[in-house]
N, C-alpha and C positions, 0 to 999 in steps of 0.2 A: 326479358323482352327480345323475342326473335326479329330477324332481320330476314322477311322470304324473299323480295325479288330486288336486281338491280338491275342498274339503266345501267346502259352503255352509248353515249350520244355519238354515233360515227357518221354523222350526213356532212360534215364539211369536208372542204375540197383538198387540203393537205399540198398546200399551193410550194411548201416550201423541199416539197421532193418532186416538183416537176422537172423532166417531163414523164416520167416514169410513172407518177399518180392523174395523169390523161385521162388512162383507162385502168389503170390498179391501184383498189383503194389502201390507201395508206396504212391503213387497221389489217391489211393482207399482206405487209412488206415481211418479210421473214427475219427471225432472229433464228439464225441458223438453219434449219428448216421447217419451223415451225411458225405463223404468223402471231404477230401480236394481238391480235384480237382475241386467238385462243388461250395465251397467255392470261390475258384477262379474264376472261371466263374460268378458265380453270382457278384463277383467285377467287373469284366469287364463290366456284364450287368448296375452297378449303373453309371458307366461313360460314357453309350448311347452306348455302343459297343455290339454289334450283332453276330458280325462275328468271330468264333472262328475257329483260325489256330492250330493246334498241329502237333509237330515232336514229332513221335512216333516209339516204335519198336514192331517188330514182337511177342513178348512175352506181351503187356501191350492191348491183344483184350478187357480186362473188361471194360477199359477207353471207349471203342466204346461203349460198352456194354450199359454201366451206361445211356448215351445221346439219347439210341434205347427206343422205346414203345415196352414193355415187356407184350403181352394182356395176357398169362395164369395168372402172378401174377395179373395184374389191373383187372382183372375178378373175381379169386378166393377173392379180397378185395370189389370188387363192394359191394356198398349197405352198409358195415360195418362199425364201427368208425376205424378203419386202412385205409380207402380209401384215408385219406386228407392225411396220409405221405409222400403219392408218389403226389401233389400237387405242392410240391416246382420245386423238379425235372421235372415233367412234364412243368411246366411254362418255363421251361429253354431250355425244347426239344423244345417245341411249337415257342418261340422264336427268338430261333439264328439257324444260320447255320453254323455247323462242318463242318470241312474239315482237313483232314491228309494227313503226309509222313511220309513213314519211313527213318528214319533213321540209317543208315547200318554201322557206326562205331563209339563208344563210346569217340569221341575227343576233348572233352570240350564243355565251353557255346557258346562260340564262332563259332564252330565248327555247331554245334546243330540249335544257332538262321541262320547262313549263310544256310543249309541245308533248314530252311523255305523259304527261296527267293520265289521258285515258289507260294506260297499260299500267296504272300503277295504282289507281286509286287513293281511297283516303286511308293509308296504311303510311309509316317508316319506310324509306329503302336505302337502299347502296346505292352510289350512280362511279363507276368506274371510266377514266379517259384511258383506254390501255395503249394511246402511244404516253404514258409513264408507266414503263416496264418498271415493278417491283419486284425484288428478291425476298429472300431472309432465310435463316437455317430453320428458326423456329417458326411462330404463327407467321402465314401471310399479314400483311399492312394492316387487309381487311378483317384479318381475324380479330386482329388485335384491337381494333375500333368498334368491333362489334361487343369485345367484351366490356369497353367501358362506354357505350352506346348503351348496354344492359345497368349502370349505376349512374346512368343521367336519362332516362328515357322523353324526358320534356327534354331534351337541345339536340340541335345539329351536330355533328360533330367534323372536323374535316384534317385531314394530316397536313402536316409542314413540315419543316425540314431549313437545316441553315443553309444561305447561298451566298456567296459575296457579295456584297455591299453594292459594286458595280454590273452585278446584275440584279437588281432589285426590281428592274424595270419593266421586267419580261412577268411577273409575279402579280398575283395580289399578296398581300403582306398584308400580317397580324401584330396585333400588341395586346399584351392581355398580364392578367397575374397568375402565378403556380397555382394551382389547385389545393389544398389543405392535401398533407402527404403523398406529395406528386414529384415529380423531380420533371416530368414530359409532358405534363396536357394543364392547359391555360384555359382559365375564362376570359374571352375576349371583348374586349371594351374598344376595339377600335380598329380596322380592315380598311385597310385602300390598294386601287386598283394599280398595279402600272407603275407604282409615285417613282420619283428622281432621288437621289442617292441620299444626296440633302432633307428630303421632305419623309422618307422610308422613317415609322419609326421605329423598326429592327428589324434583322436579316432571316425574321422566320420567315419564311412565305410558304403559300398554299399549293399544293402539287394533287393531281386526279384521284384522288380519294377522297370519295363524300361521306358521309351517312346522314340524311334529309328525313324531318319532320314531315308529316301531310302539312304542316300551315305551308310549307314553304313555297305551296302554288297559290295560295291567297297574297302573299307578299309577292312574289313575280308577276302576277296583273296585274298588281299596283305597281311597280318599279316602271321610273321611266328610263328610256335607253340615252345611251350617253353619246358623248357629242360626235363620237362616228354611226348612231342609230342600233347599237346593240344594247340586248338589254345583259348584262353583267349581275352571275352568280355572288359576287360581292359585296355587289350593292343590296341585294337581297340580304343574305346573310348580315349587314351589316344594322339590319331593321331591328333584326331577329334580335341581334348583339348588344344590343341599347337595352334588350330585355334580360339580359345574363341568359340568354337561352342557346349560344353558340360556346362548345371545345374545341380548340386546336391541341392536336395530338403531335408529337413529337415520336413518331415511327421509328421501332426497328428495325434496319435492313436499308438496304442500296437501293436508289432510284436510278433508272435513265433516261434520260429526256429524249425517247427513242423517233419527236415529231422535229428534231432537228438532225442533219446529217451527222454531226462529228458525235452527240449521243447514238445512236443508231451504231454507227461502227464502234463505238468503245462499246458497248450490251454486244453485239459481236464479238467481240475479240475476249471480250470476258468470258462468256459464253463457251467460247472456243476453248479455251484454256481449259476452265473447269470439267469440260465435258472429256477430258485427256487426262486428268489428275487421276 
């Protein structure tokens, strides 16, 4: 079972790296000098996916920007050793095919992935949040979900990962049983949003790697939003989970939580290092 397109929901406002995201979108801030949005897309590229979907908004044009053939700059570089920077990028424009919506009100993930419906039709996809910058020596995150995407084709699948206790809060959080000869991916029987350290019932929680059934836009118009008026990719999935129809994947490789600062500078400094080894 292939995986051809994924979302990428970047229309929110990344309110927690103002005032610098005013006017540059967060999905553009650099890890080293490359933005994380490409980041992401080029995960998406390692697991054969081509087709990049993005919900977008009106203020976040660089994102289009970034993906366009820019001839004054590739001209004023022609010929010099600055030509090959723009190599990666270009392999990526050359490549896939973009396609955007906007999206006209800031209502959650939920909200945001239902919104891509049209770009994605009644197919499976990937939806990638690439301020969680992932690494690994071997498959991408996404690779790796896609190959057990391929021996569960009826369920969603979504990556987790341990976090402390005391931060449970920031997360939605899963609880589930091992899979029959599994050691990392759960059938999950039970997802909440947010909960309190107390109420968590384990420290898996859920981090921006999806891979989404088509029902999963029949269950999002049903979902009602929660008590700040979002509707929550959680609470969907958690419909789904009552049906044995959702995995949680237990990922190899390093995450950063690059939509906070002190993530953002440690994938920096990481970054930095290894690229001097």
């Amino acid at each position: 079972m292939l995986i051809n397109k994924c979302l990428f929901p970047v229309a929110g406002y990344g309110t927690r790296f103002l005032p610098v995201t005013k006017a540059v979108p967060k999905e553009m801030l650099p890890i080293l000098a490359k933005p994380l949005i490409q980041y992401g897309v080029e995960e998406a590229m390692s697991a054969g996916i081509t087709t990049i979907a993005m919900v977008i908004s009106k203020h976040k044009q660089a994102i289009k920007d970034h993906f366009r053939a820019h001839p004054e700059i590739e001209s004023s570089v022609q010929g010099t050793a600055k030509a090959s920077l723009l190599d990666e990028v270009n392999y990526v424009t050359e490549h896939c095919d973009f396609t955007y919506i906007e999206q006209q009100q800031m209502l959650g993930l939920g909200h945001a992935i239902h919104s891509g419906q049209p770009l994605i039709g009644n197919e499976a996809f990937a939806v990638i949040l690439p301020d969680d910058l992932c690494t690994n020596v071997g498959d991408s995150v996404l690779a790796q979900m896609t190959k057990l995407y391929a021996q569960h084709p009826d369920c969603c699948i979504v990556a987790i990962e341990e976090v402390p206790m005391d931060e449970v809060d920031k997360y939605g959080v899963i609880d589930g049983k091992l899979l029959d000869n599994s050691d990392n991916a759960y059938r999950v029987h039970n997802m909440l949003e947010k909960p309190d350290s107390a109420d968590a019932p384990t420290n898996l929680a859920i981090i921006g790697r999806y891979i989404l059934t088509p029902e999963i836009f029949t269950v999002l118009a049903n979902t009602q939003p929660d008590k700040n008026g979002e509707i929550q990719i959680t609470d969907a999935l958690m419909i789904l989970a009552k049906q044995g129809k959702v995995i949680a994947y237990k990922f190899q490789g390093q995450r950063f939580d690059c939509g906070s600062i002190k993530g953002f500078v440690e994938a920096n400094t990481v970054f930095l290092k290894t690229s001097f080894m």
